[in-house]
N, C-alpha and C positions, 0 to 999 in steps of 0.2 A: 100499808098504803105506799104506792109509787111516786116519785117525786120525779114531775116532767118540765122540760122545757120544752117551746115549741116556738115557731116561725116559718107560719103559715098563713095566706091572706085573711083576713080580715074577716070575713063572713065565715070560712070554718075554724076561726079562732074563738068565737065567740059561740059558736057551735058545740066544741070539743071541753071550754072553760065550761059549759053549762050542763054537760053529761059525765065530767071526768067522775067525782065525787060519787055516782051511782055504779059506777066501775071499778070505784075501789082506786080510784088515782088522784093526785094533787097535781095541779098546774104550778109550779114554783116561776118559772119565766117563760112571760108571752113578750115576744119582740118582733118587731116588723124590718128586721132582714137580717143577715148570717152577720154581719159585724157587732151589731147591739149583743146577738147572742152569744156569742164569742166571749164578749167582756163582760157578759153576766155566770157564766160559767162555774167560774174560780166561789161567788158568792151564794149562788142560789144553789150550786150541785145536784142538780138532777141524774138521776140515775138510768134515764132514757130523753134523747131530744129528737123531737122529731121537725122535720123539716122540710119545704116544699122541695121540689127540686128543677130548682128556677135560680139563676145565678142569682136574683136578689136575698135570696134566703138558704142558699145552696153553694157554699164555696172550699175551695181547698184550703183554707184560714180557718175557716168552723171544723172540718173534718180533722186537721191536725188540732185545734182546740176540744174538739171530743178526746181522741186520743190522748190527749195529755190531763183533761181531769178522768179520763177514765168512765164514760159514758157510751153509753150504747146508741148510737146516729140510725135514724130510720130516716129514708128519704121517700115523699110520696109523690111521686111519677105521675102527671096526666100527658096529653100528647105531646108527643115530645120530648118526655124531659126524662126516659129511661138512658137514653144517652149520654145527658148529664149527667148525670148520675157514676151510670158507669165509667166513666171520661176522670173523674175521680175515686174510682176504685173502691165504689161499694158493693156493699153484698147484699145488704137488708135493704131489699125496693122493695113499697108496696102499691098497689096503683088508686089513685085517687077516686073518689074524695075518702081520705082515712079517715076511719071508725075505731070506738077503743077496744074493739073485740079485734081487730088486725092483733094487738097485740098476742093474745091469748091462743093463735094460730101460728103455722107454721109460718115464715113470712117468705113472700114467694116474688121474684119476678112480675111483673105486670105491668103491660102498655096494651092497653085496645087496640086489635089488630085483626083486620078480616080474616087471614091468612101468616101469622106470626113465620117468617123464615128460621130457617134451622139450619144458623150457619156451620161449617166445617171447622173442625177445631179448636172452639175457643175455648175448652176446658179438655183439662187432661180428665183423661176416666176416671184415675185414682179420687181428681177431684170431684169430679159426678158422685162415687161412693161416699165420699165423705160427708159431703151433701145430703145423701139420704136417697138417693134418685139408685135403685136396686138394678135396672138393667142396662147393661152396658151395649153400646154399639158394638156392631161389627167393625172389623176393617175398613178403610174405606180408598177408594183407588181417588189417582191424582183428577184434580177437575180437568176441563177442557177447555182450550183457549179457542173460540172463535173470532177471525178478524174479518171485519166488513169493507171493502177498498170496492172505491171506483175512481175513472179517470175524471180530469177537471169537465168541470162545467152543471154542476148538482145532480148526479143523474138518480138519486134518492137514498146516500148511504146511509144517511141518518135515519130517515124512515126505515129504512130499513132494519137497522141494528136494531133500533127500538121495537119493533115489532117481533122482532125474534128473542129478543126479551124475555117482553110479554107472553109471548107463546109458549116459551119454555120453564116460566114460572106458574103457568095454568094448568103447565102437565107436572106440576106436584115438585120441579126440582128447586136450588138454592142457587140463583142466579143473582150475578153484577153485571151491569153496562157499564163501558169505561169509553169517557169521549177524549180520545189521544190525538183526537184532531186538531194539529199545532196552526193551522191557518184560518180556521172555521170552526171553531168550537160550536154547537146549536143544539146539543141533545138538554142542557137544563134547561134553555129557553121552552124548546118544546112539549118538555113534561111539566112547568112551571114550577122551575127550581129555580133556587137560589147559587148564583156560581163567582160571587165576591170572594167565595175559598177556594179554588180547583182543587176540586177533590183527587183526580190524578195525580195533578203537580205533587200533594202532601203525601200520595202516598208513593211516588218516585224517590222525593226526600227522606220518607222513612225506610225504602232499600236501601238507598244508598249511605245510609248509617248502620242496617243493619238490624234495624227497631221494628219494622212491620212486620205485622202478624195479624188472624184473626181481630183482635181485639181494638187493633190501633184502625186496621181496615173499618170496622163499622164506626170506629169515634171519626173519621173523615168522609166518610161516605155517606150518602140520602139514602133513605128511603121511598120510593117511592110505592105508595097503599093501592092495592090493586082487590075489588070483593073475589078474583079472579087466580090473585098469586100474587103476592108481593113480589119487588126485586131492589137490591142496590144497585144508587146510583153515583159510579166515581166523576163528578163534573166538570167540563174541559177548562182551558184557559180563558179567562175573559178578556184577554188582550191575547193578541198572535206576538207583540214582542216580547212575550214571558217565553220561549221556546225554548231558550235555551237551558230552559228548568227540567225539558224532556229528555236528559241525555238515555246514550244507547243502552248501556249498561244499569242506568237505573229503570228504565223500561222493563227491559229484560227481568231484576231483579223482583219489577211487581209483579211480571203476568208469573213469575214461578212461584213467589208466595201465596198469589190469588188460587193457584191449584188446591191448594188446600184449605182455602175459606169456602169455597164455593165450587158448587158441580159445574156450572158455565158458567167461563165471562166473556162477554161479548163484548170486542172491540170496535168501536169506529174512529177510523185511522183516513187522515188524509188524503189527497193523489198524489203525490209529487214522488216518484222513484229516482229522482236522477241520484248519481253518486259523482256530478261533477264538482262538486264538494272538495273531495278526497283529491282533487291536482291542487288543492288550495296549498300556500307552504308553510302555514302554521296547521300542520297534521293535528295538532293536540287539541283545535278548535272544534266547539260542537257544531254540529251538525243540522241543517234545519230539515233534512226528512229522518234525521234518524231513530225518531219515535214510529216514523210508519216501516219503515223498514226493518226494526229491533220486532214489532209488533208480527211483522208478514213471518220472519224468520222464526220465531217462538210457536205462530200457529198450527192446530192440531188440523183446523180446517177450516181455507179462505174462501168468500164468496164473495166475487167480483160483480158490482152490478153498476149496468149499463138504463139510458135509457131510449125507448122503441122507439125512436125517429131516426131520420137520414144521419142528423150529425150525431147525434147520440148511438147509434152503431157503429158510424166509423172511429168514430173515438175512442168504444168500446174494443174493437177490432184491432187497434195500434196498441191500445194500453195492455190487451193480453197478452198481445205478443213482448214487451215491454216486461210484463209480470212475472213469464215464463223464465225471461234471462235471471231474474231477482230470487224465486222461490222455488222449490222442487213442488212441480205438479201436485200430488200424494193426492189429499182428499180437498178438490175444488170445481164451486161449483158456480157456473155461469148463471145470472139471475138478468133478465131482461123486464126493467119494471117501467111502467104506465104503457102497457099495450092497449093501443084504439087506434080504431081506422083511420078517426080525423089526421092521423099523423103520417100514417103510414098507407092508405088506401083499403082497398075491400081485403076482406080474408085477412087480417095483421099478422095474426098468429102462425100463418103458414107461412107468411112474408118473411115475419123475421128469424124463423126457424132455418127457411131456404137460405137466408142471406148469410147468417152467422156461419151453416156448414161450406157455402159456398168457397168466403173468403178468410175464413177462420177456423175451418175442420171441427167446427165447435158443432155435435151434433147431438146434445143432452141437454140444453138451456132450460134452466127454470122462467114463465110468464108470468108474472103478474101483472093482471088486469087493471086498467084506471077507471079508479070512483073520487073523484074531484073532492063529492059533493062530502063523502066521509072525510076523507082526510084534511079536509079544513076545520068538518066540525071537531075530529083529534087536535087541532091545533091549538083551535078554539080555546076547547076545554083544558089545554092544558093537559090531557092523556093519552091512551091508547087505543088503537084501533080496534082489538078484543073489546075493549069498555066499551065505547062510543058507538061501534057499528058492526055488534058481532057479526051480522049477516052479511055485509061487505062483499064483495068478490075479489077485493084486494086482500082481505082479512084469512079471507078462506084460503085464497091462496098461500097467502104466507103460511097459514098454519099446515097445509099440505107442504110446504116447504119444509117444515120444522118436523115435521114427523117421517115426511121420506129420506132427506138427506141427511139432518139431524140427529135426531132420538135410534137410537139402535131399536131392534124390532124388539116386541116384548118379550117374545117366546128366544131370544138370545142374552135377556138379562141375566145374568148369574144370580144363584141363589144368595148369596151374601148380600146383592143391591136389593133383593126383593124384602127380604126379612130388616135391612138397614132402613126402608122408606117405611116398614111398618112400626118399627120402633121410635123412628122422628111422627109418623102421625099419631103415635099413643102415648107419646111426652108430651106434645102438643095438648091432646085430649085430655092427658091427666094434669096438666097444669091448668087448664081451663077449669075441670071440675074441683079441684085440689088434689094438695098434694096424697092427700091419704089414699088415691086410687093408682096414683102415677106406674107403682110396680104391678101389679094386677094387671092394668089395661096395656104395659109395655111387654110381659109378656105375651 
């Protein structure tokens, strides 16, 4: 017979007290949060505790109190609380509501998830094998930094960013949004996140220590659940006087380490390009655009977007030329979003085609079409335009966006990316079924 402790709500305590005994287990201490459990420890000794993983019953005090009588800590995860979990460095998660047969199973990761992401690097292989998990990844090449800039006056970089997101997590890959926008932060507002932590901010702090990596990346980061594709969400500043938290070098520091958490991250970066800054005479002073500008300089590929009116063109028309002095051209691409007549008269789309080549030599613009009437209700809801309004012609376009400028063709994918997405969807697969199939179905 087992000797358990446990702290866990109330209704499955009383649950688990009432089946242990057929399971062949004893409940030695039922405690209603991680501190009682803690101090009963040393006297009841159990030989396994399990525990919700909810700071009332889940803390770094219980988990060094396991370790020191020498007990085995199971944490049970429902939404949410795999995080926590990991945030204190466990390994035995199982996902809620625990059952005494979890014990007698392999115990496995688990958080309900339409689409579980499969981040980059957060275990060494060695450790994967140790684990049990028999197929190894392939190689995997650095992610890609996308940065979303437009000039002042909202011309939709937020919608924007977010949308391309979205898009790029539908088509199967492991994507972050990061809102680096030091004057306007609005991508958590928009997806109905929580942004009392900036997620950026903590993880600029954690380059600039040196401590960021996979690991520390998802313990600061959102999630945001998509039945479509999940993605992380890094969450900007909730005041514009924290900037000076964005410095250049710690910007820099995260979009290199996000290469290797994630196949895209996608940035949404302010307007502000001046560098009149730099005549300031305290040189050593930060900088208030120097997150959008560490961000423009790191990117793999920027996309400028304007929006389809008079002033929203010419604005668009001054700030490329602006951009051009700041970035090397490489891979960028012009994005002209809420195209409609009302703004711009009959035919818009050949309007603002003519006008961008005209006084901008810009003759490859991407359109996006305006549908009002979706994008409020994305607002609404608190998500994304795939969710809300697949059928959109904003939606669609972006997503033509994302697969022509974006995603590399498929018939150019290398064999090592094609056989790596097949082995993340048969980890996926075999941890959903259990683990006893995971090597089977990863081959």
């Amino acid at each position: 017979m087992t000797d358990v402790g446990i702290a866990v709500p109330l209704a499955d305590e009383e649950r688990l007290v009432a089946d242990a005994g057929r399971w062949g287990h004893r409940v030695v201490a039922r405690c209603s949060g991680a501190a009682e459990l803690s101090g009963r420890l040393a006297t009841a000794a159990p030989e396994i505790v399990v525990a919700a993983a909810d700071p009332q019953y889940l803390t770094a005090g219980l988990v060094a109190a396991c370790d020191a009588a020498g007990a085995r800590l199971i944490a049970v995860a429902g939404p949410g609380g795999l995080r926590h979990a990991r945030a204190l460095g466990l390994v035995d998660v199982v996902q809620a509501p625990f059952e005494w047969s979890d014990l007698e199973s392999p115990v496995a990761e688990a958080e309900p998830a339409p689409a579980p992401i499969a981040p980059r690097g957060t275990m060494r292989v060695a450790d994967r094998i140790e684990q049990g998990e028999t197929a190894v990844p392939p190689p995997r090449r650095p992610g890609r930094v996308l940065v979303v800039w437009g000039p002042e006056g909202a011309p939709g970089r937020t919608t924007l960013a977010i949308s391309i997101a979205a898009e790029l997590a539908a088509a199967g890959h492991a994507v972050a949004l990061a809102d680096a926008d030091v004057r306007a932060a609005s991508v958590a507002p928009a997806l109905g996140l929580l942004d009392e932590a900036p997620g950026f901010a903590a993880a600029c702090r954690l380059a600039g220590s040196g401590a960021l990596d996979s690991a520390e990346f998802e313990r600061v980061a959102q999630e945001h659940r998509s039945r479509l594709g999940p993605f992380w969400v890094l969450t900007g500043l909730g005041r514009p006087s924290r900037w000076p938290e964005l410095a250049a070098d710690r910007v820099r520091g995260t979009l290199a380490a996000a290469r290797e958490w994630v196949d895209y991250l996608v940035v949404d970066v302010a307007a502000g390009l001046d560098q009149d800054e730099e005549l300031s005479s305290d040189v050593l002073a930060p900088r208030r655009n120097a997150a959008t500008l560490a961000a423009l300089a790191a990117a793999d590929h920027v996309l400028e977007v304007g929006s389809a009116d008079p002033v929203g063109l010419a604005r668009l028309l001054r700030g490329h030329t602006e951009l051009a002095d700041v970035i090397d051209p490489g891979e960028l691409t012009t994005v002209v979003n809420r195209v409609r007549s009302s703004a711009i008269g009959a035919n818009p789309s050949a309007q603002v085609r003519q006008t961008l080549l005209r006084f901008g030599g810009l003759d490859d613009p991407v359109l996006i079409p305006w549908d009002g009437a979706a994008l409020d209700a994305a607002v609404l809801a608190g998500s994304t335009l795939a969710e809300v309004a697949p059928r959109s012609p904003t939606r669609l376009a972006v997503r033509d966006l994302v697969a022509s400028r974006i995603l590399p063709p498929e018939t150019a994918i290398a064999p090592e990316r094609r056989r790596e997405r097949r082995w993340l969807r048969a980890l996926v697969r075999g941890r959903e079924a259990g683990s006893d199939r995971t090597a089977s179905l990863a081959r």
